[in-house]
C-alpha positions, 0 to 999 in steps of 0.5 A: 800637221795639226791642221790636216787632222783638225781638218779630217776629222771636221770632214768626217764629222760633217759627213756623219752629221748629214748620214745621220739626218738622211737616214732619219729622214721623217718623211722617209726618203720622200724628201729627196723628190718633189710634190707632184702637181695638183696633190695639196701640201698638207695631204702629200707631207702627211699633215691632214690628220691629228699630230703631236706639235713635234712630229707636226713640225717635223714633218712641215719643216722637211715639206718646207725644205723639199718645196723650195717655195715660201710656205705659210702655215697655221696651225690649230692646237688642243693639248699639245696636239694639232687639230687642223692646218691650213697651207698657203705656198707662194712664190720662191720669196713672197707668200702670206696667208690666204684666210682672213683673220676673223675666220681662224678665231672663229675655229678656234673656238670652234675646236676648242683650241688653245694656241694657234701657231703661224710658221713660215720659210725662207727658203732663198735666204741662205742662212737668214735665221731671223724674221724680216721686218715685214714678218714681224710687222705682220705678227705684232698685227695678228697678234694684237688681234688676238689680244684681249681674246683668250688664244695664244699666237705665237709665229715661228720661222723655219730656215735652212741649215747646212747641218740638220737640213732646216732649224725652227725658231720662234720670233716675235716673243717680248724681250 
């Protein structure tokens, strides 16, 4: 009997746990359809202007999770605030970004930026809440090239959760 109980109200909690995110869905009910063709990622999921880091996140996690493709992101930060993105969608299980390195110091210095922030999706791995060694090698690359000139890079990986629907972490930080 304690079972069947434990049971229902493990049911009920699921269900008002998924109530709860889709009615507190940031892209306000946009996230149950797909982009159309030719509109870009950032401009449809409202990432083009200036947002704070967490309703940034908030709104490229949903995108993510709506495209069901693999999805790199960098992002320019000021002050907590994101100034500028670029988006490169891939294929459902490979992707990597389309600018050259060198490129994103440059605006970087240019914006004054103080963090770039690299995100990244698997989104046919379910429940993989960690980087593949290919991501970390990447990171440990760009990272190394941004060493010694004064810009934080930190990488972070958004997965999917049966929960809340998808969940950020961060990957690549020392021990």
């Amino acid at each position: 009997m304690l079972f069947w109980i434990l049971t229902i109200i493990l049911v009920i909690w699921i269900a008002e746990e998924f109530i709860n995110n889709w009615n507190n869905d940031p892209l306000g009910n946009r996230a149950q359809y797909c982009r159309p063709k030719h509109t870009q990622f950032i401009a449809y999921y409202g990432l083009s202007k200036q947002l704070p880091v967490s309703e940034f996140e908030l709104k490229m996690a949903a995108g993510m999770f709506c495209e069901k493709k693999e999805i790199f992101v960098i992002a320019f930060c000021r002050r907590g605030v994101v100034e500028r993105v670029f988006a490169t969608i891939g294929k459902s299980s490979r992707c990597s970004s389309s600018n050259d390195i060198a490129e994103w110091l440059c605006l970087a210095k240019k914006l004054r930026c103080d963090e770039i922030r690299q995100y990244h999706n698997h989104p046919n791995a379910i429940l993989r809440k960690y980087a593949s060694p290919t991501d970390l090698d990447m990171h440990k690359k760009i990272k190394s090239f941004f060493e010694g000139k004064n810009i934080p890079f930190r990488s972070f990986l958004i997965y999917a959760n049966f929960l809340k629907g998808w969940e950020i972490k961060e990957y690549g930080k020392p021990l």
